[in-house]
Every structure is written in C-alpha cells, then in structure tokens.
VMD Tcl script that draws the C-alpha trace (Angstrom):
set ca {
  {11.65 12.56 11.27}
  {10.67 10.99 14.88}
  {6.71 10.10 15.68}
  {5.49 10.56 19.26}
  {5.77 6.92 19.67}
  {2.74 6.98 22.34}
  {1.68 3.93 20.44}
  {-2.60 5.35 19.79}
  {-3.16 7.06 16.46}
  {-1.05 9.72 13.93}
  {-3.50 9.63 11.80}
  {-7.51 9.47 12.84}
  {-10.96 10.18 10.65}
  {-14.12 9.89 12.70}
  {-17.39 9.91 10.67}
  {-15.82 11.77 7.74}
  {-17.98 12.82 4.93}
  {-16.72 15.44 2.50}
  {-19.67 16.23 -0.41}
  {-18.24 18.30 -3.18}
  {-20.25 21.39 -4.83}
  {-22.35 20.07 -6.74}
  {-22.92 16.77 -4.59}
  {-20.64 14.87 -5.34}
  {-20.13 12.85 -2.05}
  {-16.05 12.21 -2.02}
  {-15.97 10.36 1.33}
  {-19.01 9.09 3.30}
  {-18.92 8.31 6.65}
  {-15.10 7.06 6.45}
  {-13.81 6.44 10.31}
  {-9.93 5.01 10.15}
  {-7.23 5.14 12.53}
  {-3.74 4.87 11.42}
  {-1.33 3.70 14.01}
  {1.79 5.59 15.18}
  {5.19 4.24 12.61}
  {2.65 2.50 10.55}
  {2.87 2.21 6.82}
  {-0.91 2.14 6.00}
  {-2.04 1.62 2.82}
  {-5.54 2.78 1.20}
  {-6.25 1.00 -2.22}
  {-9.16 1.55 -4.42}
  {-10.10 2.58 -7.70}
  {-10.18 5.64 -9.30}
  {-12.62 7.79 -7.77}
  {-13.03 5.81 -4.86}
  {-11.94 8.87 -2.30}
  {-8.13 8.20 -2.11}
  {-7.02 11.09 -3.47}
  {-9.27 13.11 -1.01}
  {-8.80 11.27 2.36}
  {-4.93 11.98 1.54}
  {-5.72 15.65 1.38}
  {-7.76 15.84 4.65}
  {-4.50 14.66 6.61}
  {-2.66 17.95 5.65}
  {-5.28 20.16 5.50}
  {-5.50 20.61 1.70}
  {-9.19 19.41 1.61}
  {-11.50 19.70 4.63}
  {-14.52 17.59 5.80}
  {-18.19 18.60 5.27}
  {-18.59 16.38 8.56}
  {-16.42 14.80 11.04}
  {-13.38 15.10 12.26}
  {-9.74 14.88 10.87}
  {-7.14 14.52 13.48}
  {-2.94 14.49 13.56}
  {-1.13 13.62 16.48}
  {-4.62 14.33 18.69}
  {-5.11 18.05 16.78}
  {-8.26 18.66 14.67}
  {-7.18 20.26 12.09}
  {-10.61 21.35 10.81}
  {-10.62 24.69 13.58}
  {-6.98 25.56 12.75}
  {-6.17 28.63 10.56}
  {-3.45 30.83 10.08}
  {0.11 30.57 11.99}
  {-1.53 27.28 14.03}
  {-2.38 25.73 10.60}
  {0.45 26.16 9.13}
  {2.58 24.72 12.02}
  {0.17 21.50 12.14}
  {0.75 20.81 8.37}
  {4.35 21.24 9.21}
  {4.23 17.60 10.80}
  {3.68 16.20 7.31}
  {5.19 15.57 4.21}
  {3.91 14.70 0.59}
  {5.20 12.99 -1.87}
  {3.12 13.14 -5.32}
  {2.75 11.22 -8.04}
  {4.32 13.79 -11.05}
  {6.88 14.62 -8.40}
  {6.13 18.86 -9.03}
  {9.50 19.77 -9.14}
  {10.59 23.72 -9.59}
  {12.63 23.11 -13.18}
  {14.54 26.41 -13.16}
  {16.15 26.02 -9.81}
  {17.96 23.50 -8.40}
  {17.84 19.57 -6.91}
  {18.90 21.38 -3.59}
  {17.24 24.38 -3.89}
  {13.93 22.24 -4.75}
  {14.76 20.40 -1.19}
  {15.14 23.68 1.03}
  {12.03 24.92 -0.43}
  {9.60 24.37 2.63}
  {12.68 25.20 4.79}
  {12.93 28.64 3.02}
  {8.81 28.94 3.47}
  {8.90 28.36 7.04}
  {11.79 31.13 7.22}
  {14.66 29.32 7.91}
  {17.83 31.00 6.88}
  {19.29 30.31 3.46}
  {22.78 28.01 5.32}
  {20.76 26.07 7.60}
  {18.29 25.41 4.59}
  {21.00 24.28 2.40}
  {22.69 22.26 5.08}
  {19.06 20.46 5.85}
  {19.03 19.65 2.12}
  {21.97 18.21 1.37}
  {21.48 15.59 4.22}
  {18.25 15.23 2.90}
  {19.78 14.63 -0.79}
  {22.44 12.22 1.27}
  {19.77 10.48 2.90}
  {17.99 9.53 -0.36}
  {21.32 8.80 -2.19}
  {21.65 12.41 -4.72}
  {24.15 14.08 -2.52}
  {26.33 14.33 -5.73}
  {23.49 15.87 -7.97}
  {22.51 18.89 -5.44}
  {23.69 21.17 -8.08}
  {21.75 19.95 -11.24}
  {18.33 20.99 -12.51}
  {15.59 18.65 -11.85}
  {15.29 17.83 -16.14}
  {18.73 15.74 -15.85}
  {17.04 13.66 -13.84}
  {15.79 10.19 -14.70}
  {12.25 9.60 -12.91}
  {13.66 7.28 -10.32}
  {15.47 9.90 -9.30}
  {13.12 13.13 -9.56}
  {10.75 11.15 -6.93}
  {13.79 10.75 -4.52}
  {14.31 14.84 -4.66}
  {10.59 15.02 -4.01}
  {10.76 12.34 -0.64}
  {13.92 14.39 0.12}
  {11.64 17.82 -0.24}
  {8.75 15.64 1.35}
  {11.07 14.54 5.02}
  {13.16 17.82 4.76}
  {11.02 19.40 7.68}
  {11.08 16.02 10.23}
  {7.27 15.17 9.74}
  {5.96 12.71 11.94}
  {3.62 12.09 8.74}
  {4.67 11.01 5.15}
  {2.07 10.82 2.63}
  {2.31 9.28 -0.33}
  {-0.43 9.69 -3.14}
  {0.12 7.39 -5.80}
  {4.19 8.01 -5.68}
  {5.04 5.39 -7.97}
  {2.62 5.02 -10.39}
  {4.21 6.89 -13.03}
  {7.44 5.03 -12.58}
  {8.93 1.42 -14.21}
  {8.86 -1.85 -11.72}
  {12.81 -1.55 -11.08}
  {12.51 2.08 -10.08}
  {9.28 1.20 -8.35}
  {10.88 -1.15 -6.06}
  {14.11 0.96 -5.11}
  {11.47 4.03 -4.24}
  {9.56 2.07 -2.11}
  {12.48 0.42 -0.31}
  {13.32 4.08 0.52}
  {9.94 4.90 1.79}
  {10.46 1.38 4.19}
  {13.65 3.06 5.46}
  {12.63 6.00 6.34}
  {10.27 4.14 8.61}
  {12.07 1.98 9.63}
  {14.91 4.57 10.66}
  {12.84 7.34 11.93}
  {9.76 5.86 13.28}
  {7.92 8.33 10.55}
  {4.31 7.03 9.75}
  {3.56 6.22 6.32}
  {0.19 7.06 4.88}
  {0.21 5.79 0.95}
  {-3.17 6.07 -1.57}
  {-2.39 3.59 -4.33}
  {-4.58 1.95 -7.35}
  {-1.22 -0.41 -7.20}
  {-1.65 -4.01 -4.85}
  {1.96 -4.64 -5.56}
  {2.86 -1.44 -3.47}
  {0.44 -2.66 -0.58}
  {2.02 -5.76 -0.64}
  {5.59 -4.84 -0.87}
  {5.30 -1.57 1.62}
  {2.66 -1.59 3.74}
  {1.57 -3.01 6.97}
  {-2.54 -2.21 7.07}
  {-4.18 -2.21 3.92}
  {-8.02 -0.35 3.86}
  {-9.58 -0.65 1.00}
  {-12.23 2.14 -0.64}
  {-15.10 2.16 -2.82}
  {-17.62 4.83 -3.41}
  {-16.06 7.27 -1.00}
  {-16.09 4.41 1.57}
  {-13.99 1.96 3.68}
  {-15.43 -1.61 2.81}
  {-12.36 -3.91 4.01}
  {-9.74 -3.16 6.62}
  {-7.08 -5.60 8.13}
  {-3.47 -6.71 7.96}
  {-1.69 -7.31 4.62}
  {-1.56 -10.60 4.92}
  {-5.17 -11.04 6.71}
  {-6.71 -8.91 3.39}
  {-4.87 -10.82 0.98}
  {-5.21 -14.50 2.09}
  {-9.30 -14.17 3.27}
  {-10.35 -10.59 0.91}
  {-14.27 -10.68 2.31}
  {-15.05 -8.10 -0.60}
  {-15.74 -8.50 -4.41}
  {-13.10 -5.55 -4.66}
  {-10.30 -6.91 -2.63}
  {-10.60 -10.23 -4.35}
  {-10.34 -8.18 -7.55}
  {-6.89 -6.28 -6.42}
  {-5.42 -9.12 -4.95}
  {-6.01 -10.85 -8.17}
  {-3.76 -8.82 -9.61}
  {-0.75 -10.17 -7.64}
  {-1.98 -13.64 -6.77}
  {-3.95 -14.74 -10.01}
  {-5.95 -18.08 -9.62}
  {-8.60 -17.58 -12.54}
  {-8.10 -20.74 -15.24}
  {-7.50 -19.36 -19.06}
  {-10.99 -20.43 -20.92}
  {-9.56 -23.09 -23.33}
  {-8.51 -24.75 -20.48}
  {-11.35 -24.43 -18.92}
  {-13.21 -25.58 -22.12}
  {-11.07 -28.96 -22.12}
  {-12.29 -29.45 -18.30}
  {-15.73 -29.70 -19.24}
  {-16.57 -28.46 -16.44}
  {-14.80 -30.35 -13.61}
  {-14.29 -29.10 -10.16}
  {-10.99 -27.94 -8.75}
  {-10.05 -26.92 -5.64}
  {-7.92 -24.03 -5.19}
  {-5.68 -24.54 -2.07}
  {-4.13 -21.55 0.00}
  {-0.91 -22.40 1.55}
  {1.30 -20.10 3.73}
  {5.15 -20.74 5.11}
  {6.32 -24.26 5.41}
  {2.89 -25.50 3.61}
  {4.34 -23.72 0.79}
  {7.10 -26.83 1.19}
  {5.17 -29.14 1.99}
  {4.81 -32.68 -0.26}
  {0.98 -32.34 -0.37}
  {0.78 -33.70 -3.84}
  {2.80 -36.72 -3.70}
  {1.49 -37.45 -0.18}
  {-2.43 -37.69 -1.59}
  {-0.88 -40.25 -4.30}
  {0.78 -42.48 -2.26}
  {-1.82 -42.13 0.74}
  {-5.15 -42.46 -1.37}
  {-4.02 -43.79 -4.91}
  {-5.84 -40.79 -6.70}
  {-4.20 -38.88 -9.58}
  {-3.83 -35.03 -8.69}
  {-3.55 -32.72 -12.49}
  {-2.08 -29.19 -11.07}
  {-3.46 -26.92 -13.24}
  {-2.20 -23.64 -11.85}
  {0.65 -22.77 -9.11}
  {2.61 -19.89 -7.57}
  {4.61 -18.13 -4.39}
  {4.84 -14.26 -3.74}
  {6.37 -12.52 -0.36}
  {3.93 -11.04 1.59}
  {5.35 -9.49 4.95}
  {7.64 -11.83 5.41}
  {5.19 -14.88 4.80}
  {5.38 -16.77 2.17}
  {1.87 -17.39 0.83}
  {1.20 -19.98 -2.30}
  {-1.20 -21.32 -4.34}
  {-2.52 -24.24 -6.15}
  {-5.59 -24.80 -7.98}
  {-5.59 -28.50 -8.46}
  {-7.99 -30.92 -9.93}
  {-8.24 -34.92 -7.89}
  {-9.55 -37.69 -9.84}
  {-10.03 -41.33 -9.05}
  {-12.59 -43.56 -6.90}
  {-14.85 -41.02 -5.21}
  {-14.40 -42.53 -1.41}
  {-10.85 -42.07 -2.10}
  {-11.06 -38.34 -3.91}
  {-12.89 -37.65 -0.98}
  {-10.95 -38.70 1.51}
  {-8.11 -36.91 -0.50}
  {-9.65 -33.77 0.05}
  {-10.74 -33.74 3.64}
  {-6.94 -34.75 4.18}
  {-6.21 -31.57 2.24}
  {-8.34 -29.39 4.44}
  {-5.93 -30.14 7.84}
  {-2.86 -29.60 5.91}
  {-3.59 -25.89 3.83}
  {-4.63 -22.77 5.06}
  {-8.12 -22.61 2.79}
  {-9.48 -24.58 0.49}
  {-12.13 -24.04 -2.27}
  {-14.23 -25.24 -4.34}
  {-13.99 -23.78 -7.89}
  {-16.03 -24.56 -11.18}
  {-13.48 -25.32 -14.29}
}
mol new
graphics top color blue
foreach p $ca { graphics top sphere $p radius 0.5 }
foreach p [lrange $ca 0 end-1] q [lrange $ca 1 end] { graphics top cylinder $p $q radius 0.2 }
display resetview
C-alpha cells in the first residue's frame, strides 16, 4: 500500500472533457493534480461530475478529450494485460459497499487477488491481514448479511487495499452510513494514509467528510472545477456561491428570521477567528476599551486540520465614534470581518 513518494502527482487530469451520448457534457475542461499521499477531496452536488472524474482514475469511464494520468501512465491508450495491471494500482471503495452475499467476509477480500490469479493460500493469507488491518479478523468466516453497515464498508476498504494500490478511491463511502460509523470509517481511511503513504482520492456531497479527512478540497459544478485550495484556505475565504453554500453546512452563520425580524434591520458583523483568537477576550476587551455594548447573536468552534476556526456574528451598539472605533479594533485582532444585514 506504498506511493512512489517522488513528491509530483498520483493522480493528474489535463483538459478533461467527457460528453455522454446524447450530449450530456459530464466533465468540461477539468485540469487537477492530486499530490502523491494526499487525501483530496472533490465536493459538489449531484450531477456535478464527481461520480465520473472518480471513474476516469481507474479506467471505468474514459475522456472524450484530454488526458487521465496515474503515477505518469495515460491510461486512455492502455488495453488489455497493460490495462488491467494499471488499474491494479487502485482501489475503490463504493458507497453500497457491493458485497458478494453468498460467499464469505474473506472470500469477498481475496476476490481481486483470485482475479489477478493469485493462488487460493496466498489469497486467503492477503485477506485476513487485510480483515486484521481494518479490525474483522474474527468475522473472516461470516457472510457479509451479519454485518452491521459500519462494518460491511470496512470488508469493502479491506477488498479495496487488498492489492497494495498506490490509489484509494472513495466515491461517496459514507454516505449511506450513521455519524458514529461515519467517523470510525473515515478514521480508517486517515490510517491507511497515514501508515502506507496510499493517496486518497474521495467524491463526496458530504463537507463534514472534507473537513474531517481531507487535505485539498476541489469543488465541482456543472462538470467543472470552480474552487480549489487547502481545507482550511476553502473553508475560512470560500470565493464561490457553492463553497459558501457547503461550508454552511458545517459552519452556519445565517440569523433565524424572527430574530432577524426583532433586529429591524441592524447591521452585524460576523467575525472569523482561528487558533488562539478563538480564546481570545475580544468581547469584554471592546467594553472596557470603548464603553459600547456588544449583543452576540450567534457563536461556534469546529476542528478543521488541526486549526481551530470560530465564529461570531455580533451586533455593537453605542456612540458611533466609539462603535467605530470598536470595529476597526476588531479588524487587527480576527481573521475576517463582515458586514452582514440582520
């Protein structure tokens, strides 16, 4: 489960455009490079091309245009024994975890193993450390149906890194799983990066999973990239309507309406605040300094790659020299600061 570790690209696209019969255009023009022991995520909608740039990486979908490469190969000229071999260097993990019911959690695991020819021992023996690795060693001999969700996605990661890929993908792999279960998966997935160096290439509609797993975060629309940067870059300064929208999801600012109502339409500021801001007395440091009153109407914390990022959407009132003063005192001690209508 090693990556080459020359430190370029596992994973690059160059002017990829795939246009379904029909017309549908699936990707258009989509050029992304994803970095060797990476976990990059891709977030978008449905439709957005997720699903499809996922497929390009093993050769389940091809591009109309453009180029698809793993580990430097193109996979778009490969056929036969060489295409085979090249999809060899990934692994997939899906979202209804397509598990073989009548055989066994083992037997599910040396699947590929028994594809690619290897003999029935050494398939078996790759399987159970696989199983061990994911924590089912005991279950190897039970049917996939005894198995609680949680645990039917850990046979498929163990099926999915069972052949040492250099590349995991993961389309949507939790999304059909409960928040508890959600985390432990994805703290697996983090491992098996973190152990193995394996590059992690997830599709999610999720921004808790981009937050909690991933590195990079691009984000699609229309069978396009619009926003690519850092986790924490994308989710402190999102430049698009869409990436505001999914970080929303974890880091809500918007004001219910009957408070809003009561405001009459007074401005707030919403204040961005990352690591020891977060601790920071900002509050009772504009009361004392400037004798305004400060009404927090909204406040929170999350974990976001090991920074802590927090919020506060805050409304100042008092003399207007000294509200004013307030806030240009505010903008040298957060990270951002906006203006907001109540």
């Amino acid at each position: 489960m090693t990556g080459s570790g020359d430190g370029g690209a596992a994973v690059r696209f160059t002017g990829v455009r795939r246009v379904h019969r029909g017309g549908t255009v699936a990707l258009d023009g989509v050029d992304l490079a994803v970095p060797h022991g990476s976990i990059f995520g891709v977030i978008g909608h449905s439709g957005a091309g997720k699903s499809t740039l996922i497929r390009m990486v093993n050769a389940l979908d091809r591009p109309t245009t453009g180029t698809v490469e793993v580990d430097g190969v193109d996979l778009h000229w490969l056929s036969g024994d060489e295409l085979r071999a090249a999809q060899k260097r990934t692994g997939m993990v899906f979202q209804q975890f397509n598990l073989l019911e009548t055989v066994s959690v083992r037997d599910n695991v040396a699947m590929p193993l028994r594809l690619d020819g290897v003999r029935a021992a050494e398939a078996r023996r790759r399987a159970a450390d696989a199983l061990e690795f994911v924590g089912l060693g005991s279950m190897a001999d039970r049917r996939p149906r005894e198995l609680s969700g949680g645990q039917r996605q850990r046979v498929g990661i163990a099926r999915a890194i069972v052949r040492n890929p250099r590349v995991l993908l993961c389309d949507e792999a939790t999304s059909a799983l409960d928040p508890t279960t959600t985390a432990q998966v994805l703290q697996l997935i983090a491992r098996i990066n973190e152990e193995y160096g394996t590059t992690v290439l997830v599709v999610t509609h999720e921004m808790d999973v981009i937050k909690d797993l991933c590195h990079e975060v691009a984000v699609m629309e229309s069978g396009r990239i619009i926003e690519q940067g850092s986790v924490l870059d994308v989710f402190v300064r999102p430049r698009t309507e869409t990436a505001r929208t999914f970080v929303g999801t974890v880091i809500p600012h918007e004001i219910p309406s009957r408070v809003r109502e009561r405001l009459g339409g007074a401005a707030l500021l919403h204040l961005l605040l990352i690591d020891e801001q977060v601790t920071s007395p900002l509050v009772s440091g504009l009361i004392h300094r400037f004798g305004v009153q400060v009404n927090i109407l909204h406040a929170d914390m999350t974990d976001i790659q090991g920074h802590t990022v927090g919020q506060m959407v805050v409304q100042i009132d008092g003399d207007a020299a000294a509200v004013a003063a307030a806030r240009a005192a505010l903008g040298d001690q957060v990270t951002a600061i906006e203006e907001v209508a109540a």
